[in-house]
N, C-alpha and C positions, 0 to 999 in steps of 0.2 A: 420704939428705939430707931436711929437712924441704921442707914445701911446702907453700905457701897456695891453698887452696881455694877460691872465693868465693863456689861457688853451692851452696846449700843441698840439694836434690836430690843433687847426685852427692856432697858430706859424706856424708848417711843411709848412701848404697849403699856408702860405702866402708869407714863406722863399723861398718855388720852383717858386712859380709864379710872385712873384715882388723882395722882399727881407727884412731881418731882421738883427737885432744887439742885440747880449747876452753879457752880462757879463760873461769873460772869468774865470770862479772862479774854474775851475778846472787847470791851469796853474798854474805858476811859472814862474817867472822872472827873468833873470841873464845875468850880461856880464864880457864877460872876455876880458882885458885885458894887457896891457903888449909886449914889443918888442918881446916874446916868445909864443906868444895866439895862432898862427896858427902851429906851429908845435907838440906845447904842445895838442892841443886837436887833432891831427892828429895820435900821439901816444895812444891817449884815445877811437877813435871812429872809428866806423863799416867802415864810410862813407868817401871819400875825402874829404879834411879840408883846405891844406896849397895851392892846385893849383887853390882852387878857388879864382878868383877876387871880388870887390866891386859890393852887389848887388846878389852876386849867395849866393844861401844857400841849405838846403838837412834834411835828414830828418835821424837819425841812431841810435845806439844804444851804449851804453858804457857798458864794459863786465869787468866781472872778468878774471882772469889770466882761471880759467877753465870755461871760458864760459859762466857762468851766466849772468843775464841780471841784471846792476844795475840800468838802469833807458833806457827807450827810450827819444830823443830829437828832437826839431828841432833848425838847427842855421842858423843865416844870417852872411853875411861876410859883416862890415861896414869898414869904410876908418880908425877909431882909437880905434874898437875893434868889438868883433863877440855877436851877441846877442841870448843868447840861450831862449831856452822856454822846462818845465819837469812839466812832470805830478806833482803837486801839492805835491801828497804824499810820491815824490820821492825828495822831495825839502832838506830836512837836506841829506837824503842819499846821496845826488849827491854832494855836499855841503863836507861832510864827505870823501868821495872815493877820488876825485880831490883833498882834503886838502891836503889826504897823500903824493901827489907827485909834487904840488905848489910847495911847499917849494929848492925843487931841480932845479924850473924854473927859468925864469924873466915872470911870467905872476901871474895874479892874477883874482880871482872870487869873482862877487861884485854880493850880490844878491838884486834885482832891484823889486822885489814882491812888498813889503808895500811903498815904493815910487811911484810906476809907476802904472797904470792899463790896464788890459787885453780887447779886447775887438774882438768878433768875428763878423764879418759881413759877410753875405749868403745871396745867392742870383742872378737870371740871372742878375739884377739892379748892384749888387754890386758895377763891376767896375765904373759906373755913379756915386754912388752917390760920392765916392772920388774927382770926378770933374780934373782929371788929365788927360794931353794931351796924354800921355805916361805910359801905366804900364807895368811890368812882367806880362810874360805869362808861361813859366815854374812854376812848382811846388815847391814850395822852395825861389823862389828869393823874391826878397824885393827891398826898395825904400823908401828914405827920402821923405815927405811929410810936407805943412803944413797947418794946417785945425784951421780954427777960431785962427790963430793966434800962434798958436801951433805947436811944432815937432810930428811929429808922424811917427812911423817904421810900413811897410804896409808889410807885408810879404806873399805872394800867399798860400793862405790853400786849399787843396781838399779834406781837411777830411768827409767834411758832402758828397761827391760824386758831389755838385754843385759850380761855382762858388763863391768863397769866399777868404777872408784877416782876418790874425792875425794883430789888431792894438793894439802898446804899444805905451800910453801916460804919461804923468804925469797926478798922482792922483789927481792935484789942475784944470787939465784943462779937465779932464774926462766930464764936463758936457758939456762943451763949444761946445767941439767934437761930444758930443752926436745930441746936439741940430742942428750943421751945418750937422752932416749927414740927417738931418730931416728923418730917419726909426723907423720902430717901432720897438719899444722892444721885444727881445722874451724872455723866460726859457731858463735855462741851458738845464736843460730836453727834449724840443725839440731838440736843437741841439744837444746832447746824442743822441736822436731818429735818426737822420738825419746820424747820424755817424755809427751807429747800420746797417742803413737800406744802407751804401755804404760798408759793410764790414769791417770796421776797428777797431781792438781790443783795447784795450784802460789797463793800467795799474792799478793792481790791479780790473780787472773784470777775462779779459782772461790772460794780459801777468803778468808775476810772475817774481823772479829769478830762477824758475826752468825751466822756458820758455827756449831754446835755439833758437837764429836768424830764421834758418832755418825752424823753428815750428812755427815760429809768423805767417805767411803769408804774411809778410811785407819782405819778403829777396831780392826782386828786387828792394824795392826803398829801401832800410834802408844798404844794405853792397854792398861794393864796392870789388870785388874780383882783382881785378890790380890793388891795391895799396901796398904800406908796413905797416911794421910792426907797432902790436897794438896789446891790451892786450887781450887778449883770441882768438887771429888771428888763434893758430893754430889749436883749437879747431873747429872755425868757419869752418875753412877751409877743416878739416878731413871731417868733416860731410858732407860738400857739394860735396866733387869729391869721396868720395869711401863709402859714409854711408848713411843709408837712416835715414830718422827724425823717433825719438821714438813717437811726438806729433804733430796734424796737427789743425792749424784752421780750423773751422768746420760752416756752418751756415743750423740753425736747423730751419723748420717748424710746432709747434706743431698741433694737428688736434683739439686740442681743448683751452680753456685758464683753466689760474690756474697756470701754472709752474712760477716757480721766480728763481732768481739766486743763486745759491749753490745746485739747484737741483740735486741728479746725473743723469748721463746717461749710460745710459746699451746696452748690445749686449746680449745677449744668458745668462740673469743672471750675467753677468759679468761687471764691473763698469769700464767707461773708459775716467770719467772724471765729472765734474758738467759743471751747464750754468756757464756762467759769463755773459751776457748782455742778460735780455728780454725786448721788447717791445711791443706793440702794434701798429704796422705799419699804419698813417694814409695815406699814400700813395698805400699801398697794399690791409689793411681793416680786414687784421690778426696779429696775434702773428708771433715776427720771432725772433732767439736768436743766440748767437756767443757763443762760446765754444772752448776751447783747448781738444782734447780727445785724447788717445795711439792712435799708431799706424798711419798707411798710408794711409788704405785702407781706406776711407769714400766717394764714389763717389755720383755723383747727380743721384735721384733716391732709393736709400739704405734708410733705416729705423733703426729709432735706437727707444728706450724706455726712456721716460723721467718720473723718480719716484719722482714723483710732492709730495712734503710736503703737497699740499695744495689740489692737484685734485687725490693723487692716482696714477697708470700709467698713462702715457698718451704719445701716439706714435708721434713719430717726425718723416717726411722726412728731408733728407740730401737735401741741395738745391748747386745751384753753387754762387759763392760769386762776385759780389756781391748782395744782394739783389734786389735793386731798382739801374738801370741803369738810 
């Protein structure tokens, strides 16, 4: 039988050791299609779009003409259109950006949010509980599924750093699904923690539009350097063969708790960026945070100054990313 969780903490320890399923409510929903969908978002995105077949998908980023990041994604390639998934708060924006050059295509963007529901599952269990002879094993791909009766797009997630699937159902059979995966429920907020404690930034914490690719710490899964052309490609591309990043993801150890997110962080009195993600690590037993800050140099070992709103200074070590292997 399923069962609700409430506390964060014991989610983590149950997601590593058996496994869990969150309401994906930081998502967004969308598919595109149209006889034009694979080339059309292959002009739009970081990542290779139109060579992949049924079943492969990838994870990248959609840029302004200079670079900017207007949303991070992940897509699957299906047999009669691609299924994407955006930060939630990136949802009118991406919506917006794409509209302006739809028009120019044969493809179309249907957004799939308030019909369909999100649903994350974690966990070494995970692949069990799907009950499927055969799944992806790469990062990215996906797989028609049907569960109590229902479609459902299973797509390989390794954002929390452990086995896991992004499942997109219909909102009328959400329960149905719930109940044949028979897992327990977790927090959003766990799986945030989970995601915190594998490295990975997440929008509107650390990544921004003033983020550039190569500053995310996402640049080897999110762009594909041997592909063509696409909108801020040449930006992309300065940066990585002759220019070093202005900004580096960073993951911070504080020595004590109190810090929260917006805090800044400092070097020699000089300010080189704020938190964007803290948690409290129940895998670890401490405070650990992610941050975008200037510069390159942030090795493991190094110390930086966190001017806690709440505790004061308070010193961080640099660690290496990711946190909990």
């Amino acid at each position: 039988m399923m069962e609700q969780n409430p506390k964060p903490d014991n989610d983590v320890r149950m997601a590593r050791s058996g496994s869990g399923v969150a309401d994906a409510t930081w998502r967004s929903r969308f598919d595109l299609v149209g006889p034009d969908r694979a080339p059309f978002l292959e002009g739009q995105c970081t990542q290779h779009i139109a060579r992949n077949t049924t079943g492969q998908g990838g994870y990248g980023f959609v840029l302004e003409p200079k670079g900017a990041v207007v949303t991070d994604l992940d897509f699957l390639i299906l047999d009669d259109r691609i299924a994407i998934e955006a930060p939630v708060e990136r949802r009118e924006a991406l919506q917006a950006w794409l509209g302006k050059f739809l028009l120019l295509s044969d493809a179309e963007l249907i957004d799939r949010s308030d019909d369909t529901a999100g649903l994350m599952l974690v966990g070494p269990d995970a692949d069990a509980r799907l009950g499927a002879a055969r799944l992806p094993e790469a990062e990215g791909n996906g797989v028609l599924l049907t569960i109590a009766g229902a479609p459902v797009i299973a797509r390989r997630d390794l954002s929390c750093g452990i086995p896991g699937w992004s499942l997109r159902v219909s909102s009328d059979a959400r329960d149905d699904v719930l109940a044949a995966l028979d897992v327990t429920v977790i927090s959003a907020e766990s799986v945030d923690i989970m995601r915190t404690e594998a490295g990975r930034p997440r929008f509107n914490r650390e990544l921004n539009a003033s983020v550039l690719p190569k500053e995310t710490g996402q640049e080897s899964r999110a762009v594909a350097y041997d592909k063509g052309c696409y909108c801020g490609q040449e930006v992309v591309a300065r940066q990585h063969f002759i220019g070093n990043p202005r900004k580096t993801l960073v993951g911070l150890v504080p020595r004590q708790s109190g810090t929260r997110a917006d805090d800044p962080v400092t070097l020699d009195d000089k300010e080189l960026g704020v938190l964007g993600t803290v948690h409290r690590s129940p895998t670890l037993g401490h405070d650990i945070a992610l941050c975008i800050l200037k510069g390159a140099e942030h090795e493991a070992g190094a110390v930086r100054v966190i001017q806690s709103s709440n505790a004061g200074p308070v010193i961080a070590d640099v660690v290496t990313l990711p946190f909990v292997t």
